[in-house]
N, C-alpha and C positions, 0 to 999 in steps of 0.2 A: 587333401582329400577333396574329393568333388560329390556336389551333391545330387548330378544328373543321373537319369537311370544307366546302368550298365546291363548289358545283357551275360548273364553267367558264363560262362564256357561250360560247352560241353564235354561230355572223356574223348568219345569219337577228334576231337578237334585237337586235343590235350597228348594222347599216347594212341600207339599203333599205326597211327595214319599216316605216319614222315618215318622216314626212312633214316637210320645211323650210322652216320657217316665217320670212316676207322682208315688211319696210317696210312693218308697222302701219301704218294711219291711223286718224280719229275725225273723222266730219261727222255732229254732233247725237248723238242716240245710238247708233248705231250705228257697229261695228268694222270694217275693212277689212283682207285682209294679203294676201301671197299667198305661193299652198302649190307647193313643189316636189314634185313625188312622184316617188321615184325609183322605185317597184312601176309606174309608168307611164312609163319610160324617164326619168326628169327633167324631161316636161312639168311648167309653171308656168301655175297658175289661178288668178282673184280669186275670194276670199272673203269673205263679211261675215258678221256675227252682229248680232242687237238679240232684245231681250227673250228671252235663254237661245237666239235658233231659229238653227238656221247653213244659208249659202245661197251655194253656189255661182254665181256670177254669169257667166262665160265658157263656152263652149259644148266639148264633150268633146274638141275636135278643133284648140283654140285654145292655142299654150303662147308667154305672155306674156315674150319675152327681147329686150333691146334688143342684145346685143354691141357696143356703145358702146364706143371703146378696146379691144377687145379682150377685156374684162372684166364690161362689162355693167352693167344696175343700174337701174332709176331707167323700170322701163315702164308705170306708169302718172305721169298726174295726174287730180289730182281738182277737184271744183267744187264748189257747192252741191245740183246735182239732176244730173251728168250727169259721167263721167270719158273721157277721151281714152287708150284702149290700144293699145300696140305688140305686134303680132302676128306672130311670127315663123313664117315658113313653106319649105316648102323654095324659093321661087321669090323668097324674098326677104322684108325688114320689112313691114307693112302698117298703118296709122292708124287704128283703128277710135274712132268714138264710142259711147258705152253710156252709155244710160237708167238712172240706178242704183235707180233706182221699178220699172225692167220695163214701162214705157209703151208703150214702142214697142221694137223689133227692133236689133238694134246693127247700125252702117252704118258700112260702110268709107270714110273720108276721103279716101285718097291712098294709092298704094305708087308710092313714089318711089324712080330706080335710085340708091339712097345704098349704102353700106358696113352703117354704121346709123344709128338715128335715137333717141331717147329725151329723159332727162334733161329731161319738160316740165313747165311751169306754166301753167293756165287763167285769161283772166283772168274776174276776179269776177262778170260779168252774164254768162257764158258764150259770147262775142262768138268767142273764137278761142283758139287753143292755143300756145304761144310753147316753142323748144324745139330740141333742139341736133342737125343731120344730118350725122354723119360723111363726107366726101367723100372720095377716094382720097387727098389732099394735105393736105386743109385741114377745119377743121370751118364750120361757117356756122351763125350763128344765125337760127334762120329762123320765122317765122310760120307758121297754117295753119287760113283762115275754116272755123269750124265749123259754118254753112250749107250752104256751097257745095265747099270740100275744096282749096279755090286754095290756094296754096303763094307766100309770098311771102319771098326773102331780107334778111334785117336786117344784117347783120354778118359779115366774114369776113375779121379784119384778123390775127389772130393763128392761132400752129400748131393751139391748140385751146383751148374755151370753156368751159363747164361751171354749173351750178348758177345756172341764170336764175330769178328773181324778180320777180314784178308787187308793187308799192306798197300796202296798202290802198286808195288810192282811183282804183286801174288806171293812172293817169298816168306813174308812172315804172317803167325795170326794172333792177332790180341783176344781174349775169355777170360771173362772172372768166376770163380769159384767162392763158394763158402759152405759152412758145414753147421747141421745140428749143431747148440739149438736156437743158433742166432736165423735173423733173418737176413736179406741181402743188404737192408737200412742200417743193421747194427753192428754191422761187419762183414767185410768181403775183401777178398784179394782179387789181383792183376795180374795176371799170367802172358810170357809173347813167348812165343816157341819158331822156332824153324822151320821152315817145311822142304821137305825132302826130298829127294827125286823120288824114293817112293810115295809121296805123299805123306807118308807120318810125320810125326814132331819131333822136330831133333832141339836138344838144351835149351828145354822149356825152364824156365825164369820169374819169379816172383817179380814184379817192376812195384808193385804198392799194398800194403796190408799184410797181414802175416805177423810172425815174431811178436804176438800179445798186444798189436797195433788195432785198434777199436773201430778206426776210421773207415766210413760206409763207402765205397766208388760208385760216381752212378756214368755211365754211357761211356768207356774210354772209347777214343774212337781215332784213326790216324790222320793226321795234313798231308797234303800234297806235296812236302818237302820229306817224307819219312818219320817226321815229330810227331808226339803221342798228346792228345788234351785230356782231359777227364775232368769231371765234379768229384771232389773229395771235402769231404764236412769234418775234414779236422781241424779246421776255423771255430763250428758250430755251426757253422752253415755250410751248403753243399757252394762250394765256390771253385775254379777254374783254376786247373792246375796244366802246364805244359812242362814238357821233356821235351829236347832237342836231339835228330837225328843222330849226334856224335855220342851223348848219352845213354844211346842205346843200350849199349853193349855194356854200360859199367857196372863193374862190381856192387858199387852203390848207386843205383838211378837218384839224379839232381831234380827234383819238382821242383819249378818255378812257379810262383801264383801271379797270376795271368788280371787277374778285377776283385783286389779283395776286396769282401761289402759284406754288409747286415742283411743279405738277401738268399737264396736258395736256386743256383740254378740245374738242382736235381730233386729229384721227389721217390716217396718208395715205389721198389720196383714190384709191384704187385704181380704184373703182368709183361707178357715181352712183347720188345718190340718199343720201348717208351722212349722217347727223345726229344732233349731241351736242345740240341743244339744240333748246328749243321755246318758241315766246310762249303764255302763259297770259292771263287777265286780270286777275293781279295782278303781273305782271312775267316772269320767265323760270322754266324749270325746264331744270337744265343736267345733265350727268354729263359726270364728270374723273376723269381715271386717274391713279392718284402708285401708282408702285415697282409697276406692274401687275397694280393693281385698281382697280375702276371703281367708283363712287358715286353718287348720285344726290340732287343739294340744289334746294334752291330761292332764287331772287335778284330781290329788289326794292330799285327804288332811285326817288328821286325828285332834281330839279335841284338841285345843290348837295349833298348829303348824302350821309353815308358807306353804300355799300350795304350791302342786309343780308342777308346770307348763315346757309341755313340746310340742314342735312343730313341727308336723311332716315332714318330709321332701319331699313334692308330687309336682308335675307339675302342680298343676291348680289352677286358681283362683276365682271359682265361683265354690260353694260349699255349699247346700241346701238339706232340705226332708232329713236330719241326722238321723238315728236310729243305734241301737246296742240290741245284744241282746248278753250272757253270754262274750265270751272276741272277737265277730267279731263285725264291723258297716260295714254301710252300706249306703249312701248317691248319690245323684246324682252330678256329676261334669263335668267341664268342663275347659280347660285352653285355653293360645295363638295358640295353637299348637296341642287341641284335644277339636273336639267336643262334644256334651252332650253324654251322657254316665250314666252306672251303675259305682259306683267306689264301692270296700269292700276292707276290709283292717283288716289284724291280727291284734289286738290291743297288741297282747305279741310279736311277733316277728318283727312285723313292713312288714311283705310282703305286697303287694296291688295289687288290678288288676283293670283294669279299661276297660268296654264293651261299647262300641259306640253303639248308636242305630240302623247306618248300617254303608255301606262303605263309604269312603270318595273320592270323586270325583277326586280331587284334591290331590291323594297319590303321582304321581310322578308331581305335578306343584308348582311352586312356592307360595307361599300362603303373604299375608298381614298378620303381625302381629301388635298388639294394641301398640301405643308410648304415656307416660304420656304427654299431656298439658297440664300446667296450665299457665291461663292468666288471667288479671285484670277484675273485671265487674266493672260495671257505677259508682260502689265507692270506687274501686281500692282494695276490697277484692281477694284474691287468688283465681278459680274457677277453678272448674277441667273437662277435657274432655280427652277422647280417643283417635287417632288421626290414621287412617289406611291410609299408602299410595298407594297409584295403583302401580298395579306388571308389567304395561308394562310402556315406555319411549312416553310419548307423548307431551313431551314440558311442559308448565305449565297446571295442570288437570283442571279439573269441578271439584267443591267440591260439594257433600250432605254433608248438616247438617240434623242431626237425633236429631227428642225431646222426649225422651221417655214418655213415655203412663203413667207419675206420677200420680199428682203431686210429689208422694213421691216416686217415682221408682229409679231403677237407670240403668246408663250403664255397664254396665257388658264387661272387657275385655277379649272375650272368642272368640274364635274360632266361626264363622257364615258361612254358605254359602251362606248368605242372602248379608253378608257383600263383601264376596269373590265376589256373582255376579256383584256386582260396579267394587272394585278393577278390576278382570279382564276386564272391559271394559275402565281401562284408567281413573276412579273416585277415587277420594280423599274423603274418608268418615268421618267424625267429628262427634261422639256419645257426648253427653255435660250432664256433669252431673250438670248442672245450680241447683241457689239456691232452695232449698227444695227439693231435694236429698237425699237420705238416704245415710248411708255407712260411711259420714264422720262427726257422732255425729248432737246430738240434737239442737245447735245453727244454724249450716250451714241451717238443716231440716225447723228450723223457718225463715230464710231467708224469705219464701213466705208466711207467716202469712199477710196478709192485703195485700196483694201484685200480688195476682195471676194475670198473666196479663202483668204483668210491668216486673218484677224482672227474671222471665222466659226467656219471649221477649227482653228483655233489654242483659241477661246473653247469649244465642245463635248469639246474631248481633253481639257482643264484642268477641264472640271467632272466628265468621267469619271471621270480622275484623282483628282481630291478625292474623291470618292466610295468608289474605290479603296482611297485611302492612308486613308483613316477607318474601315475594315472594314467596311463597312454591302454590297457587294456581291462577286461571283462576278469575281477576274480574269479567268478562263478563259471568261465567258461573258459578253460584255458585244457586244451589237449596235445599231446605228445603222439610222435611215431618216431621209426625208424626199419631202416633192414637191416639182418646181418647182424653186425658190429651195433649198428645202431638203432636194433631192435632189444638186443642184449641191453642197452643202454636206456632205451625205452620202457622196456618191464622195469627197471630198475627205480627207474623215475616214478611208476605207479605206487610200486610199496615201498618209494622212503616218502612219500612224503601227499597231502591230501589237497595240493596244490592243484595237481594234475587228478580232471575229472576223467577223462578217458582216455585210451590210447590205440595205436594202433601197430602192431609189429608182422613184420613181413619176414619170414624166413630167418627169425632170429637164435641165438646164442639161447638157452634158457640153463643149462645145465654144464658149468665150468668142468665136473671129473669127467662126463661121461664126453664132452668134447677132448678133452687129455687123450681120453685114450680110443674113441673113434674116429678120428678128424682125421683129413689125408696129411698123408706124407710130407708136404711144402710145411704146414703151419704145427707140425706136432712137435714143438718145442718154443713153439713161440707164445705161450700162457707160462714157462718159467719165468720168462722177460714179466709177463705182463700181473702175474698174479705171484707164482714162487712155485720151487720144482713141487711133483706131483711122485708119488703122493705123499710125501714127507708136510707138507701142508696139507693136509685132505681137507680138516674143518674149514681152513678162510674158503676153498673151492665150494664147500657145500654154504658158508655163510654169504657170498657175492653171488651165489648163484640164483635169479629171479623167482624158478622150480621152489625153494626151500624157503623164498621172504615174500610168501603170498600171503596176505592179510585180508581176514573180514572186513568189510566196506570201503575195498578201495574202488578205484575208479574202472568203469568196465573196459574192457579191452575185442576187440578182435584181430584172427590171428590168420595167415597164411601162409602158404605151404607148399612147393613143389614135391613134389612125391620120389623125384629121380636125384634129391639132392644130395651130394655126397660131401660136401661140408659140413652143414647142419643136418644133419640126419632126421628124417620125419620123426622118428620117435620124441625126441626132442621136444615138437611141436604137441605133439599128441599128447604127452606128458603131462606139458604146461597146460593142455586144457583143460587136463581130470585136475588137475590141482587146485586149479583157479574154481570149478563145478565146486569141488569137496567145501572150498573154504566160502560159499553162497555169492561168489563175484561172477559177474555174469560176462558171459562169454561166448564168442561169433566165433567159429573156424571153418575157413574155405581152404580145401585141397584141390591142385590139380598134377594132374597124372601123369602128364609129359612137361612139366617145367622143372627144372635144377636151379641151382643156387641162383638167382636174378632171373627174371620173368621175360623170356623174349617175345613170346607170344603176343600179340596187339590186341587179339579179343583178350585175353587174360589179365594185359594192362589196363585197359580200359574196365573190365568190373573191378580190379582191386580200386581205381581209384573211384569206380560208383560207391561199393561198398563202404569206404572206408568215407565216404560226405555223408553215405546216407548213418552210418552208426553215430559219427559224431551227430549228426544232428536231430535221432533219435534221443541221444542221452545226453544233452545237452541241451 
């Protein structure tokens, strides 16, 4: 810590002011990615760059979201000379095709009355677009002639499909499916089918999962020779698995593992469009997360021989949205020490560059960097969190504890100016990667299997705790948030325990039955996994639920709320406020009226995070 003055950071400096940058690509020379703006309500536009120039390609009035699951991801694909974008509007998705030359005009394909539609792949002579349409029940894999905008259904055997694949030579398509009331982390299968002269699937094929097999697949995706790779965590880690062209076809596909290791080079697939790994043209370039930080190597192997694994030497630890195309990739990154950013990198010479989104506030001031904690939870397992200290001298700090917005998420030791805001105000930050975490393999992940509630709440009090009992912060002043997941986890934190003086929860979980049975489609089975079926367990739902463990004098809380949320359902929110009123716990709640589940809006990020300094430092 240093003792000179720092000047606070503002919110305007902090959120809405930079723009988020989503799912780099590279065809030829030229960059592709697309920008959120939240100074533009959260619309989403493609962009590309070649030769230093940048050019916005979508028209001002166009914001590129598929809401796939619920969560989204994955709206564009690309081709050689022409991409297939999901246009989302208030009257529903819409299909356009774009000329990525600017030749001619983009033309809308099809707006079909789906849920949504995304998660595409074009095939190679730009014939058609193959790609996943959410239906109220079911998802369908479905076709769609990029001539004519016909719409033809391929597949609609399982609860939901994801991450389709054309062959190198158009013939075949890789899709993984999985069904209620698993999620795609807890099991999924690998489907390769035919393709036909009429374009359907002919002897479609299980290649991995199925038959009572647990094991999660994350990205199968094809090589250049016809060979299939995938992440598959039936290690306990999501680790590298290849099939060989002559394989193909067999009755029983032969997985080979490719870099077995204590590492993760998959994560759950929340959202489409995610990827650890990319074909090069000398084999792959992969990035794995071991004890939650992320890396970036390179893997060549030839038939027969021990692959060879090699790890690049970069500054950052969060590394996502991987692509490559002939010998560059391309990926988004971030480290201790630099915030989110474009990274590309020479795959033959090893040069890299690496573009921030914008400036950094904070060029000539001291900055917080991420310190490993680990410390015991309630069963004396190892548990990991992040640990920032505040960059001025103010005796023993305030700590925030941070619950990330899982369950399956993780903290990420990266460079924030969300995080910097605290710091410089003389706050001790504590990001906790509690059990059911991703990052550090498949056992730790199952930590919150039956557990949601307890194992969470129990693993963030225990790191407070430590932190506590080592003098490093303020007993008197130690506050909690979270969103989501990990707002859920945040109420949770107020009423077990009088550690935590206040908190703050953003769009959170408060009531486990009535998410059972309101919650969309994507995640309505996935509280069997995490708590027990419903409602043959109702009481543990009403006992872990934060709505039903509000207690006289706990810590105050404030609460927010998008109003068009269809996850967490306002009510929800609204709930949790008369309860916390009834039982004399004082209580802030801000609504607003055009935000859904995560807040894209910049003016709206910017007052939750005024709100939420000014309550803490109100009641504290």
């Amino acid at each position: 810590m240093v003792s000179d003055p720092v000047q606070p950071l503002p919110p305007s400096a902090v959120v809405g002011s930079l723009p988020n940058w989503k799912e780099p690509w590279l065809a030829g020379r030229r960059l592709f990615w697309l920008e959120q703006r939240p100074w533009e309500g959260g619309r989403t536009t493609l962009m590309s760059q070649a030769d230093g120039q940048r050019q916005e390609l979508t028209p001002g009035d166009w914001n590129l979201r598929t809401s796939l699951h619920g969560f989204g991801g994955a709206p564009v694909a690309f081709g050689r000379h022409h991409a297939v974008l999901v246009n989302r509007t208030r009257t529903g998705p819409a299909l356009w095709l774009l000329n990525l030359h600017g030749l001619t005009p983009p033309r809308q394909l099809c707006r079909p009355a789906v849920v949504a539609m995304g998660d595409g792949c074009l095939h190679g002579q730009g014939q058609f677009w193959i790609g996943v349409w959410e239906q109220e029940h079911q998802d369908v894999l479905t076709r769609v002639c990029l001539r004519t905008g016909a719409s033809h259904p391929l597949r609609a055997e399982a609860d939901f499909c994801s991450t389709p694949s054309l062959s190198p030579d158009g013939r075949h398509l890789l899709w993984l499916e999985w069904d209620l009331p698993a999620m795609p982390w807890q099991g999924s299968r690998l489907w390769v089918a035919r393709l036909g002269d009429d374009g359907g699937l002919q002897e479609p094929r299980c290649l991995a999962g199925g038959d009572g097999d647990t094991a999660a697949v994350f990205q199968p995706q094809w090589l250049r020779d016809g060979g299939l790779v995938m992440a598959s965590d039936r290690s306990g880690y999501w680790n590298l698995q290849h099939l060989a062209p002559d394989h193909l076809n067999s009755p029983r596909p032969l997985w080979r593992s490719l870099l077995p290791m204590d590492a993760d080079f998959g994560l759950p697939q929340w959202v489409a469009g995610m990827s650890t790994t990319a074909v090069w043209e000398k084999g792959l370039v992969a990035a794995h997360c071991r004890h939650g930080c992320w890396r970036l190597g390179q893997l060549q192997w030839s038939s027969g021989s021990t692959p060879r694994w090699r790890v690049l030497e970069l500054p950052f630890t969060e590394i996502s949205s991987l692509r490559a195309d002939g010998r560059r990739a391309v990926a988004l990154a971030a480290g201790p020490q630099q915030s989110d950013g474009l990274l590309e990198v020479d795959l033959v010479s090893g040069h890299w560059r690496h573009t921030s989104t914008g400036a950094n506030p904070l060029a000539a001031d001291p900055i917080s960097t991420p310190e490993v904690f680990w410390f015991p939870d309630h069963e004396g397992r190892r548990t990991h969190a992040w640990l920032y200290r505040p960059v001025v001298s103010v005796g023993l700090p305030p700590l925030l504890v941070r619950c990330h917005g899982g369950p399956t998420a993780m903290a990420r030791p990266c460079f924030s100016l969300e995080t910097q805001f605290w710091t410089s105000r003389g706050w001790a930050v504590l990001d906790v990667n509690y059990g059911g975490s991703s990052g550090f393999g498949r056992a730790y992940r199952q930590r919150l299997d039956g557990a949601w509630g307890v194992v969470d709440v129990e693993d963030c009090t225990a790191a407070a705790r430590a932190l506590v009992a080592a003098g490093r912060v303020d007993p008197e002043r130690v506050a909690v948030s979270g969103g989501s997941a990990g707002g859920f986890t945040a109420l949770g934190c107020l009423s077990n325990s009088d550690l935590f003086r206040v908190g703050a929860c953003r769009y959170g979980v408060t009531d486990l039955a009535a998410l059972a049975q309101d919650t969309h489609r994507f995640e309505s089975g996935y509280l069997e996994s995490l708590v027990g079926p419903w409602p043959t367990m109702g009481q543990r739902y009403r006992d872990r639920s934060p709505l039903h463990r509000v207690r006289p004098g706990q810590g105050p809380v404030v609460l927010f709320q998008g109003l068009k949320d269809q996850v967490v359902l306002p009510e929800q929110t609204e709930r949790m406020a008369a309860a916390l009123r009834q039982r004399g716990v004082t209580v802030e709640m801000h609504r607003y009226p055009e935000e859904g589940h995560g807040f894209r809006d910049g003016g709206v990020q910017q007052e939750v995070l005024l709100c939420t300094e000014a309550f803490f430092r109100k009641h504290l």
